[in-house]
C-alpha positions in Angstrom: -12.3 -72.4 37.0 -11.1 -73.1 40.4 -7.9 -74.3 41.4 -9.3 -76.8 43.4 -11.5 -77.9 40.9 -8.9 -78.1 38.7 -7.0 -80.5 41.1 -10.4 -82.2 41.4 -10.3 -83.3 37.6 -6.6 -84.3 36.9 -7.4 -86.7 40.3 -10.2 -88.2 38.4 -8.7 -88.3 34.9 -5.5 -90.0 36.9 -7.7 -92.6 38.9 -7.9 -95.8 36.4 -10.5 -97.4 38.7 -12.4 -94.7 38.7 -12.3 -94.4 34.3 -13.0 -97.9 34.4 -16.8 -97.9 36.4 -17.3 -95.0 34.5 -17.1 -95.9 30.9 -19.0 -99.4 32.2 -21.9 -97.0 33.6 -22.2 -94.5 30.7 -21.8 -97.5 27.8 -24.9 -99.6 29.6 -27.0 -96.8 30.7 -27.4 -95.1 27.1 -27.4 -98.0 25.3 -30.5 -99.3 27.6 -32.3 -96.0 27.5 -32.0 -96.1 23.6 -34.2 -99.3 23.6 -36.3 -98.1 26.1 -37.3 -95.1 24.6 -37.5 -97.1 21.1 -41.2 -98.7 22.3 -42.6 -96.1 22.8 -44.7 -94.5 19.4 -43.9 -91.1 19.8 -41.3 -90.3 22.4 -40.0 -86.7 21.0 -43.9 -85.9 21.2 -44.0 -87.6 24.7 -41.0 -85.6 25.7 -42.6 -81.9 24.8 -46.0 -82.8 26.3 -44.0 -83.5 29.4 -41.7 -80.1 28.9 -45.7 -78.2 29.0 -46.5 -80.1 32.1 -43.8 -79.0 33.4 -44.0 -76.0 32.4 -47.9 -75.1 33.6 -46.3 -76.5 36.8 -43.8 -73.9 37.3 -45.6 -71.0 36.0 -48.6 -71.6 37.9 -46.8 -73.0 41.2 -48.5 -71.7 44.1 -51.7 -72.3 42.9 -50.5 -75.9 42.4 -48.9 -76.0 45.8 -51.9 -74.8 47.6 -53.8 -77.4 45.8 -51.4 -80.1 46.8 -51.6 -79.1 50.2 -55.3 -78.6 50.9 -55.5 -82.6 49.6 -52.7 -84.2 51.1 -54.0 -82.6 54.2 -57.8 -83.6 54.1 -56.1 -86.9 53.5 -54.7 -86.6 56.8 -51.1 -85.8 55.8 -49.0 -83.5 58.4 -47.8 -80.8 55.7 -45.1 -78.6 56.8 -43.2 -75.8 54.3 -39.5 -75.0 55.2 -38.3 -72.1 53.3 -34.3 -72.8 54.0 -32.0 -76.0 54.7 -32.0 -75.2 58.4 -35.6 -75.0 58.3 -35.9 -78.6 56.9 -33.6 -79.6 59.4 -34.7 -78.2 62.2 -38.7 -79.4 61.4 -36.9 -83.3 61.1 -35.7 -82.8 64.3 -38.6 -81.9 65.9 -39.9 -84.7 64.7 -37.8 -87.0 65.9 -37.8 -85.5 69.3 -41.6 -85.8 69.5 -41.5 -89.5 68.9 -38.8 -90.1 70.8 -36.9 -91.6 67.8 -33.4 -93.4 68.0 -33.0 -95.1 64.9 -33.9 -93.4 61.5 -33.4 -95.5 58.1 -33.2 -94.0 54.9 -34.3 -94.4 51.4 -32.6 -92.3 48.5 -33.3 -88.6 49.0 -30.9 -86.2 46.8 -33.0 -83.5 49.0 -31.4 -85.0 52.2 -28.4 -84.5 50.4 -29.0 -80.5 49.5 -29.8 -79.9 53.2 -26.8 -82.0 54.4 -29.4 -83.9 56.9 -27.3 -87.2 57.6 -24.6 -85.5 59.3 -27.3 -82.8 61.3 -29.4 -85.7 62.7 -26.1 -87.6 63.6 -24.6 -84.7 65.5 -28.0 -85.0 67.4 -27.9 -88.2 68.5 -29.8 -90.3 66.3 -28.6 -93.3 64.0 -29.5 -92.7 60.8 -29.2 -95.7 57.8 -29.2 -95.3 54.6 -31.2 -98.4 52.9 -30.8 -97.9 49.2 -27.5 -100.6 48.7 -25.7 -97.7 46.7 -26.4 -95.2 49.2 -25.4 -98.0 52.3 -22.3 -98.4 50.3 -20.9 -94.4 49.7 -22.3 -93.9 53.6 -19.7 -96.8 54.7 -16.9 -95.2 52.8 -18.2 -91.7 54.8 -18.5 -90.1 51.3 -21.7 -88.3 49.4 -22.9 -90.0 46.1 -21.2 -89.5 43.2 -24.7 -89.8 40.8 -27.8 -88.7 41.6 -29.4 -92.6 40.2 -26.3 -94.6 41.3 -24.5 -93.1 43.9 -21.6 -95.9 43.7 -21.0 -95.4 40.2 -17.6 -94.3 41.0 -16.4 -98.0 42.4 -15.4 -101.1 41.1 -16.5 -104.9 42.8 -12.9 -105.0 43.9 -13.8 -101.4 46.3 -16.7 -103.0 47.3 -15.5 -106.4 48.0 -12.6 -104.6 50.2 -15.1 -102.4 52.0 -17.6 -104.9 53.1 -14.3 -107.1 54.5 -13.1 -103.9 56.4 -16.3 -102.4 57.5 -18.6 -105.3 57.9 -16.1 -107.9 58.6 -17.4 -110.1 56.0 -15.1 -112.7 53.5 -13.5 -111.0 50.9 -15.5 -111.7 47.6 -15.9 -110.5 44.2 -19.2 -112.2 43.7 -21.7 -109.3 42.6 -24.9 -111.3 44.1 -22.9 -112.3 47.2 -22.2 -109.0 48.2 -25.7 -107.5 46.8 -27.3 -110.6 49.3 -24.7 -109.1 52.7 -27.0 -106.2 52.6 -30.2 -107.2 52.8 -29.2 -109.2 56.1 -27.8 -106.1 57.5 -30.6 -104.1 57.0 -33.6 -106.1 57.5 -33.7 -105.5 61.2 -33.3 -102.0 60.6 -36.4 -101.9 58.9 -38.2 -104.0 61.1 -37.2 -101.8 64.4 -36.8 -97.8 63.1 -38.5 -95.1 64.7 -38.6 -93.1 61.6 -38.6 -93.3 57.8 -37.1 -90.7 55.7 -38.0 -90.9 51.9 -37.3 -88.4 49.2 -40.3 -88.0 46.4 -40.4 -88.8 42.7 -43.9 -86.6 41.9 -46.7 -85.1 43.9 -49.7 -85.4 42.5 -51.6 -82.0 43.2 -55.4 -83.1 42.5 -55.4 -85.9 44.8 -52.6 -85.2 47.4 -50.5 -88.3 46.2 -46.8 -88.6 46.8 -45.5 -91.1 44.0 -41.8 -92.9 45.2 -40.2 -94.8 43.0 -37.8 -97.7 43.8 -36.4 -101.0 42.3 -34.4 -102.6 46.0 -38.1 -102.2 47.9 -36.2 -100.0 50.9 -38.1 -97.1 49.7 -41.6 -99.2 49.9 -40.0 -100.3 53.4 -39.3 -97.1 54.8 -42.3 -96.0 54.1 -44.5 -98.6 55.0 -42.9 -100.3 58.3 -41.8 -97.4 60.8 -44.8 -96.1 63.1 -43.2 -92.3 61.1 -42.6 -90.8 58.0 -41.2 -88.1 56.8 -41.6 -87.2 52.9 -39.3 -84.7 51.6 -40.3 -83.1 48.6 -39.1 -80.3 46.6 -42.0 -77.6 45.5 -41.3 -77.7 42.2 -42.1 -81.5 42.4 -45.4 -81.4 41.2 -47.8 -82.5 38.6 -51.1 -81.6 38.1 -52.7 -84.9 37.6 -53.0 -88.4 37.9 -52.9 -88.2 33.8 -49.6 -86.3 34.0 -48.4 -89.0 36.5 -48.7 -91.4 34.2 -47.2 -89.1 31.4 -43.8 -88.8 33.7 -43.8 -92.5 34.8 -43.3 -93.4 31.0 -40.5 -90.6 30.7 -38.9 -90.6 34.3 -37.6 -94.8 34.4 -36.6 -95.2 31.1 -34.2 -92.3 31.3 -32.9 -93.2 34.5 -32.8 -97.0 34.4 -33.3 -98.4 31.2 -37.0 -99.9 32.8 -40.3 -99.1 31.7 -41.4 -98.8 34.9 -39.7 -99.4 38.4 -40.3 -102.4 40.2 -42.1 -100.7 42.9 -44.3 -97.2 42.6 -45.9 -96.6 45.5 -48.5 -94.1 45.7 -49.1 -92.7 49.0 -52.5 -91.3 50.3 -52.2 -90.6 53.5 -51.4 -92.4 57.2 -52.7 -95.8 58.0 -56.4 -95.5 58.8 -59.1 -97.1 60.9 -58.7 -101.3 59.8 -55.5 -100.7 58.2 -52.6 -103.5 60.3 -49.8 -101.5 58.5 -48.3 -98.2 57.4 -47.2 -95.4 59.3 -49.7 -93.3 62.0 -48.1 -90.2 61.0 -47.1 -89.1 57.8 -45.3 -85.8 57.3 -44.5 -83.9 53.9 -41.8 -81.3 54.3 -41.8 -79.4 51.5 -38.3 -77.4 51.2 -38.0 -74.0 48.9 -33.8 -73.5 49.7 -33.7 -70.7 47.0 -36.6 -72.7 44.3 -39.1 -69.4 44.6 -35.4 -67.3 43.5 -34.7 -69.2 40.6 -38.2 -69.4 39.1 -38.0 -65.7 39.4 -34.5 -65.9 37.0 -33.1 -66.7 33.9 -32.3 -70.2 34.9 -35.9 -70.9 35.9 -36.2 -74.0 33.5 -34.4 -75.9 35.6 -37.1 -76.4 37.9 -39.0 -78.6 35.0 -35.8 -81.3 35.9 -37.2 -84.7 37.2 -33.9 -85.9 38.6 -33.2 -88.6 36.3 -29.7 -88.4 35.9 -29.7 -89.2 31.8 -27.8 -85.8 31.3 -25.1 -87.2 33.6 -24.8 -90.2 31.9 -24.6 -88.6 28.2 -22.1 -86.0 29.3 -18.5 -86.4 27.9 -17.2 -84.2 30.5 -19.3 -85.9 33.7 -17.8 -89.4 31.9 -14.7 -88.4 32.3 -14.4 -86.8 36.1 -17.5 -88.4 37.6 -19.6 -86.9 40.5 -17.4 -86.2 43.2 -15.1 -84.1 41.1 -18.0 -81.3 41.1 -18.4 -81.3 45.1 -22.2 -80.7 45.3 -25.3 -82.7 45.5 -26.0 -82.5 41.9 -23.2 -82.9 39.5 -23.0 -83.0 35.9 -24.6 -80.9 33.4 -28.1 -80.4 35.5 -26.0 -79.8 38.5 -23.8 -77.3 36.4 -26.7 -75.4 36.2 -28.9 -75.5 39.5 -26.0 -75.9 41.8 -25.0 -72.0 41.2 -29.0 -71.1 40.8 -29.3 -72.6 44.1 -26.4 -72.2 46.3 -24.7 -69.2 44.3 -23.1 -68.4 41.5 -19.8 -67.5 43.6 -19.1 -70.4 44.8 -20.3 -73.2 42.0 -20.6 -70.8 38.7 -17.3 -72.4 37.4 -19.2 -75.6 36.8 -20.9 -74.1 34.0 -17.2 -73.8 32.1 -16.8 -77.8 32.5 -19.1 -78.6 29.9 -18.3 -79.0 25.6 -22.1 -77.9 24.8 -22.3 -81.0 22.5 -26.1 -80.6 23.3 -26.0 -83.9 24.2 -27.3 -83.7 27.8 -30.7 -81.9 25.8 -30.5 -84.6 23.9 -31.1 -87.2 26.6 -33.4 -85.0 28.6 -37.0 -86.6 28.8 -38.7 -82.8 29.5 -36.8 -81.5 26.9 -34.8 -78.8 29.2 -32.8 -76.7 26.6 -29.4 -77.5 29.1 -26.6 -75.8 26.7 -28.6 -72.1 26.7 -28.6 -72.8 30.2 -25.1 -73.2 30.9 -24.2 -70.4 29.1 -26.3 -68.6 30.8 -24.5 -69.2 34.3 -21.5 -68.8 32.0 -22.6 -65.1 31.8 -23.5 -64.7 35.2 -27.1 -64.4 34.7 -28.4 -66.3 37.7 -29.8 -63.6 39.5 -33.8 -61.9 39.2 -33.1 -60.0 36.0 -35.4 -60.8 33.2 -33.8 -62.4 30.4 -34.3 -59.6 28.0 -33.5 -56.7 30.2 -29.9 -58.6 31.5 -27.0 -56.6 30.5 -24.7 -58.4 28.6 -21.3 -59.0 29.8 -17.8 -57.9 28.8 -15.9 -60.4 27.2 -12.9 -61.6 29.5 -11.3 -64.7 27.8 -6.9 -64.9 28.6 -4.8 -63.2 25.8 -3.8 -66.6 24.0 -7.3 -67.2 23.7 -8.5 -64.1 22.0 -6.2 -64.1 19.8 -7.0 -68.1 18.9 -10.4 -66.8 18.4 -9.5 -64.0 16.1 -7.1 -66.4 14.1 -10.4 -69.0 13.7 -13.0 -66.1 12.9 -9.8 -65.0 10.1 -9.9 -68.3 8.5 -14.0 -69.3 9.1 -14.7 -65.9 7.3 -14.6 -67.1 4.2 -14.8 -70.6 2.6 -12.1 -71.1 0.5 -9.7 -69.7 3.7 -11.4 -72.2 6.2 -10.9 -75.1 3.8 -7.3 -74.1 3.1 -6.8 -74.3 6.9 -8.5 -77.6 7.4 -6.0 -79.0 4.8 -3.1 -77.5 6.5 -4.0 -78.9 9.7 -4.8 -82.1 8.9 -1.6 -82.4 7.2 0.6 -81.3 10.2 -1.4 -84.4 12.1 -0.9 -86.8 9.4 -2.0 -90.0 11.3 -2.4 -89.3 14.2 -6.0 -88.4 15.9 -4.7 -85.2 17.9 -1.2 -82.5 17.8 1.0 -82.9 20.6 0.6 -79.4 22.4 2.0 -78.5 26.0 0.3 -80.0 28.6 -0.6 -76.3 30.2 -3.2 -76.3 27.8 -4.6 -79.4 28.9 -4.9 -81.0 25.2 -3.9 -84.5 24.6 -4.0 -85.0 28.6 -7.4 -84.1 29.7 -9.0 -83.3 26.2 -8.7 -84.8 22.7 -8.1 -82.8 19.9 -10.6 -84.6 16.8 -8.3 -84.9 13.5 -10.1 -82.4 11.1 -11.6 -84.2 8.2 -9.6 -84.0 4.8 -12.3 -83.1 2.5 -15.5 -80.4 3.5 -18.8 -81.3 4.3 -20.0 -80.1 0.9 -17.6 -82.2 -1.2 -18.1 -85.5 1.2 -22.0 -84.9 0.4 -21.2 -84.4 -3.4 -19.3 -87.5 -3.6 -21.7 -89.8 -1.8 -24.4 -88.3 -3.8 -22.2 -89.1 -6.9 -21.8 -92.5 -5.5 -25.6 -93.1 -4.8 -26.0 -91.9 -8.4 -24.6 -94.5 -9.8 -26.3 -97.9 -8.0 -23.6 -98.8 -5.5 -24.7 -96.4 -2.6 -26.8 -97.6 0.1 -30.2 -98.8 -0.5 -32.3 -95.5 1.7 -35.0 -98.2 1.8 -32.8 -101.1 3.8 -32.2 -101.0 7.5 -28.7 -100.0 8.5 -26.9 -101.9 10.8 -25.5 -101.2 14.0 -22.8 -103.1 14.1 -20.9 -106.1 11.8 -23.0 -109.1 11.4 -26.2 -107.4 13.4 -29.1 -106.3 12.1 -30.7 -103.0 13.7 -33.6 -104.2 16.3 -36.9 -102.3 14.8 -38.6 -100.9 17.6 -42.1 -102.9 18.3 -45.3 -100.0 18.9 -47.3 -100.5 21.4 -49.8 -100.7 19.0 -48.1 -103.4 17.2 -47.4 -105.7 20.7 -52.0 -105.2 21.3 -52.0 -106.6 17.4 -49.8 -109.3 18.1 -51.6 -110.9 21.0 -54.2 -110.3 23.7 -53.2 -108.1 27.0 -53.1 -111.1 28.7 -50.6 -112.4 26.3 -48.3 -109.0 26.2 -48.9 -109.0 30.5 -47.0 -112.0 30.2 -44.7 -111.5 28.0 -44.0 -108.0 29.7 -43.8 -109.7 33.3 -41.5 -112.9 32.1 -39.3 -110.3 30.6 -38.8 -108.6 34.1 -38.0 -112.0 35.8 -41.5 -112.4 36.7 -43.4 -115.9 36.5 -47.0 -115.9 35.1 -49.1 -118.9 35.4 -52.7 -118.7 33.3 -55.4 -121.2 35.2 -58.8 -121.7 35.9 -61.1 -120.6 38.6 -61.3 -124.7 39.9 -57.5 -125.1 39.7 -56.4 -122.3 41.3 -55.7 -123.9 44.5 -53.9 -126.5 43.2 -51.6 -123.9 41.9 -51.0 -122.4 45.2 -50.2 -125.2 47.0 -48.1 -126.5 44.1 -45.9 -123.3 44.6 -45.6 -123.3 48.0 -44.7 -127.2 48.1 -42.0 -126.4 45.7 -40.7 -124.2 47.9 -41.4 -126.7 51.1 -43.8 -123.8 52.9 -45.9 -125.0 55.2 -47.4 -121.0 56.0 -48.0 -118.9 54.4 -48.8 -114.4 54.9 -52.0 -113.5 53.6 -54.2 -111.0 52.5 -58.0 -111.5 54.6 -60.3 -114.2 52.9 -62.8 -111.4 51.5 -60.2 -110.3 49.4 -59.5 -113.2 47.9 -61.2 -115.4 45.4 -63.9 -117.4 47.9 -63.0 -120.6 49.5 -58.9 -120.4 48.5 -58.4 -120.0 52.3 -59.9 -122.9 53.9 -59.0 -124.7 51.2 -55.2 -124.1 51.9 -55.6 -124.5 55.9 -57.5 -128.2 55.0 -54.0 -129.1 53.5 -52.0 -128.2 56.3 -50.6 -124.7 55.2 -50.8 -122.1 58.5 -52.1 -118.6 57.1 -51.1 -116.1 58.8 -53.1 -112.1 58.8 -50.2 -109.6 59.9 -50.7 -106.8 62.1 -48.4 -103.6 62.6 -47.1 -105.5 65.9 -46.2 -108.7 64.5 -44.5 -106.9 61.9 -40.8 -109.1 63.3 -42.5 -112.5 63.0 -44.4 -111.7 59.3 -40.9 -110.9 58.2 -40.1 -114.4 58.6 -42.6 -115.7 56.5 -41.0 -117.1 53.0 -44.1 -116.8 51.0 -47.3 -114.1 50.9 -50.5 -114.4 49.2 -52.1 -111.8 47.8 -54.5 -110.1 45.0 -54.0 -107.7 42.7 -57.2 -105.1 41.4 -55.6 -104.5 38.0 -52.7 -104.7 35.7 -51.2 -103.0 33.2 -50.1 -105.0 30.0 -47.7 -102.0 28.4 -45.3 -102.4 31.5 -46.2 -105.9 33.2 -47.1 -103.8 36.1 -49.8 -105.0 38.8 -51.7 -103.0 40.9 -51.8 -103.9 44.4 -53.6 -102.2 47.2 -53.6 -101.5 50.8 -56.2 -101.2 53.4 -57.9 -102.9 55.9 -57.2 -106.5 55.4 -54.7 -106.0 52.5 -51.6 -105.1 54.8 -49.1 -104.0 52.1 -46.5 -106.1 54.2 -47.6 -109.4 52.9 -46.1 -108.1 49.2 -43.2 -106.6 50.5 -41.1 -108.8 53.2 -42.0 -112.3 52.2 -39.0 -113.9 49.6 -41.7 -115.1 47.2 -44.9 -112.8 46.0 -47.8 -115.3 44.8 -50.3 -112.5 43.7 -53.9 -113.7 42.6 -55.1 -111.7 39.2 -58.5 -111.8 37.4 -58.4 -111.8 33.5 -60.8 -109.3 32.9 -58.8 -106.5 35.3 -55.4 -106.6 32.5 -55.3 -103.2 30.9 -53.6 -101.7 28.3 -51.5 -99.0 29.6 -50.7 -96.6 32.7 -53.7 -94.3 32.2 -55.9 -96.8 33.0 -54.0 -98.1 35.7 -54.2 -95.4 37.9 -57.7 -94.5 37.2 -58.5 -97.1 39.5 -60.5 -95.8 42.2 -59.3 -98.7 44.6 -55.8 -97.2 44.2 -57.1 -94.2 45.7 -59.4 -95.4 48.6 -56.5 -96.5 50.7 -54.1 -94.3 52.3 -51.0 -96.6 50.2 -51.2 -98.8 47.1 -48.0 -100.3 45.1 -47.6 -100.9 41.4 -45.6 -104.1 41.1 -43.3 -104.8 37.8 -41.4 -108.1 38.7 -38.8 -109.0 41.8 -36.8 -106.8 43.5 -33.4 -105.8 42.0 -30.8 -103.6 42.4 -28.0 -102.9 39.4 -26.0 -100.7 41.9 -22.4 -102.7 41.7 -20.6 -102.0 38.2 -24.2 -101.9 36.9 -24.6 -105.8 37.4 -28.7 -106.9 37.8 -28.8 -108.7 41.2 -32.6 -109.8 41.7 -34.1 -110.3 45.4 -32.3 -107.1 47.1 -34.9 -106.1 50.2 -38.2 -107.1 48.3 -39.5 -110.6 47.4 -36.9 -112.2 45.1 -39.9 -113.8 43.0 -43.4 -112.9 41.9 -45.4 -114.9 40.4 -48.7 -114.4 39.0 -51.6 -116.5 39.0 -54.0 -115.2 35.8 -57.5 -116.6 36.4 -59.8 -117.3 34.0 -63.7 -117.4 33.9 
């Protein structure tokens, strides 16, 4: 390894702060990905249908990217290819100069990040924002994130409370929500007033031309909705083939990353705002960046292109858990990174990442596509990154110090034979005595940066023969009983979806679903829905309200509400400033799906996306009939499709971005509530 990455990892493994947020990161995010993954019925065969999407994908790519483009194009998309990071760049730039942008602001992009774009724009001029709070936060402190999901995983509140005081000028505080709430006053005008929205993407959809974005704040549903531009940057290995496979990665893609079944907000995009539409941007652009992706389909490490960016390999990783992001000083860290930072900006400069790593096979463990990560690293281990086929790469000469080889012939010496390698166990297990690890010089790194397991006493085989003996005779563990996770707590089953349909109707698990995501759901009749509507809104003391047009709501709720006093007002794209002062919005919602409490909501003329996106409180109007069971179904709605932007909507805005501490109402509406109508 390098020396400087060497200095790099006894700075993290010193920095207590920095151990502390990391052990709190790692400790919630698998334990909330286990009980994800544990609703769904078949997730192993979930994850290896997804590996052969992703898969076809890569194999067949530029027949998948010509199809992408030819769609998102009749759609009215700008499509631009940029086969380096200067390319990308430079095509941004030109963008910016053509509409004479100032102010740029940002949603999470790791693609910005691989091309270094922040610093290029801002050495041209232009003020650039990033909107996502974790991303606002690491930008203050003039450093790149140190996790691809939460980029200020490496701070504690105390950093974040002293940053905001220094930088922003504001009280010190502790207070998780106080600080989350600073933001969203900051950055509201920079929403409201940009030139330009830069987003990354989650998935293109190659059939229909769809970009999919996924957010939980609402910045990336802001930056891509309010500015008259935006810019799309999208990796061309980003692809799926359908809207089917969409929905096959939207099951895989959040609960590995957040712990969600779905984000708050997917937006799917279409296109630019059309003829009728108030809001959305005129021009939409898709810069799609290669930087070295056509090289390393070609190589060895090509199965790194079927990555989705979820960062669950990060969070798994002993060795990421113990150094964090920064230590590896590229965009992507941690095991993935280990592998496509040398694919993608050489092996020369980032192949010693590869050698950070125990090959516990836990990162493949955690992997929603199923990406076989260990043969990987050892792969870049070998130096086999460049455009030699696997089986005709020559293998390389062993190099390892002279201590080590001769380790390694002392272990091969006792392994070769059973009786030997259990005599060795007991002698070493003996020299430890109690304790869990030998003292040995600190050159070699054990017992400071490494722990050395005690070895066990007895052998596999004669543990096994005893707990069989045990078993045998009636005291062993019933194989029958649930085990227990923990003293005094029974392990939580996991509930099939099949089970939750059984249990109730969809309208009965679309509430339970929606509650559950700090959603309210409110089941009434056609006759009393207005009564519910202006019982909301007086319990919020609203006298206006932002509305979708009358024809797309259920007749007469409208007049009904201006009768009682309550202004409605119809945004357009200029009166974007004053809509954003509007407390409450009023809209419909053409579907929902009762597996993720997730509504479909979409754009188009007189259904300005706005009116679900900057008012504090989302009422949204849903029919009964139009709850369905799952994802599929969802986006097999062609109104999701007609406009040029729709939103699927799974509860209030949140953000979990400060020592992993849920903060609801970040730059979306901080309640939704659902009016189910009956009849």
């Amino acid at each position: 390894m390098s020396t400087s990455f060497h200095r790099r990892i006894r700075e993290s493994l010193r920095d207590v702060n920095l151990q502390a947020a990391l052990d709190g990161n790692a400790e919630r995010r698998i334990r909330v990905r286990q009980e994800a993954f544990a609703t769904l019925d078949d997730p192993q065969g979930m994850r290896q249908r997804a590996h052969g999407v992703r898969a076809e994908v890569i194999q067949h790519q530029d027949a998948y990217l010509e199809q992408f483009i030819q769609q998102a194009s009749a759609n009215g998309m700008i499509v631009h290819r940029a086969a380096q990071a200067a390319d990308a760049v430079r095509l941004v730039l030109d963008i910016a100069r053509q509409n004479s942008a100032s102010l740029i602001a940002k949603s999470k992009t790791m693609v910005s990040e691989e091309i270094h774009l922040n610093q290029a724009l801002e050495a041209n001029g232009l003020r650039v924002v990033e909107t996502d709070l974790g991303e606002y936060i690491v930008q203050l402190r003039g450093e790149p994130p140190s996790h691809i999901i939460t980029p200020a995983v490496h701070l504690t509140r105390a950093d974040v409370g002293r940053l905001f005081q220094d930088q922003l000028g504001l009280p010190y505080t502790e207070d998780i929500p106080l600080m989350t709430a600073a933001a969203p006053r900051l950055l509201r005008q920079v929403f409201l007033t940009a030139d330009i929205g830069i987003s990354g993407v989650n998935f293109a959809v190659a059939q229909s031309g769809t970009l999919c974005v996924l957010t939980n704040e609402g910045n990336g549903r802001m930056v891509t909705t309010l500015p008259r531009v935006h810019i799309a940057l999208l990796g061309m290995e980003r692809l799926v083939p359908t809207m089917d496979d969409l929905a096959l990665m939207l099951r895989l893609l959040p609960r590995s990353a957040t712990g969600q079944k779905l984000t708050v907000y997917t937006s799917l995009l279409h296109g630019p705002r059309r003829p009728g539409e108030s809001d959305g941007p005129q021009e939409r652009h898709v810069i799609i960046l290669d930087n070295g992706r056509s090289k390393l389909r070609n190589s060895p490490l090509s199965e790194m292109l079927y990555c989705i960016r979820c960062g669950a390999c990060l969070n798994a990783c002993p060795v990421f858990r113990e150094i964090g992001g920064h230590a590896y000083d590229s965009p992507y860290p941690g095991p993935m990174g280990s592998v496509l930072s040398p694919a993608l900006f050489g092996q020369a400069e980032f192949g010693h990442l590869a050698r950070a790593s125990s090959l516990c096979g836990a990162c493949r463990e955690a992997c929603p596509v199923d990406i076989d990560l260990p043969r990987l690293l050892l792969r870049v281990r070998a130096g086999m990154t460049e455009e030699t086929p696997v089986e005709r790469h020559p293998l390389p000469k062993p190099n390892p110090p002279g201590w080590l080889a001769a380790g390694l012939r002392l272990f091969t010496l006792a392994a070769e034979r059973p009786g030997r390698f259990h005599l060795a166990q007991k002698l070493l297990a003996g020299l430890m005595g109690g304790q869990g690890w030998i003292k040995l010089p600190a050159w070699s790194g054990w017992g400071y940066s490494k722990d050395f397991p005690r070895p066990a006493r007895r052998s596999f085989q004669q543990q096994w023969a005893a707990k069989m003996a045990t078993s045998s005779q009636g005291s062993g563990p019933d194989p029958d009983k649930p085990v227990e996770t923990r003293v005094g707590a029974p392990a939580v089953q996991p509930v099939t979806q099949a089970a939750k349909i059984r249990q109730g109707t969809l309208v009965e698990q679309l509430r339970m679903e929606l509650e559950a995501l700090g959603g309210r759901f409110i089941a009434c009749a056609e006759a009393e829905l207005t009564g519910e509507v202006l019982a909301l809104l007086k319990e919020k003391n609203c006298q206006e309200i932002l509305a979708w047009e009358a024809q797309h709501l259920p007749p007469g709720l409208l007049p009904t509400l201006r009768q009682a006093g309550i202004r409605v007002v119809h945004p357009a794209g200029e009166d974007k400033l004053q809509a954003g002062q509007v407390v409450a919005g009023l809209t419909g919602a053409i579907g929902a799906a009762a597996e993720t409490g997730s509504l479909a909501i979409p754009g188009g003329a007189g259904r300005p996306l706005a009116v679900s996106l900057l008012p504090e409180l989302h009422i949204a109007v849903l029919r009964e009939q139009a709850v369905v069971a799952g994802l599929d179904e969802l986006l097999q709605l062609p109104a999701l499709r007609q406009p040029a932007a729709a939103v699927l909507v799974s509860g209030p805005s949140r953000t979990a971005d400060i020592e992993m501490t849920l903060t609801i109402g970040v730059h979306g509406p901080g309640e939704l509530i659902v009016l189910c109508v009956s009849g």
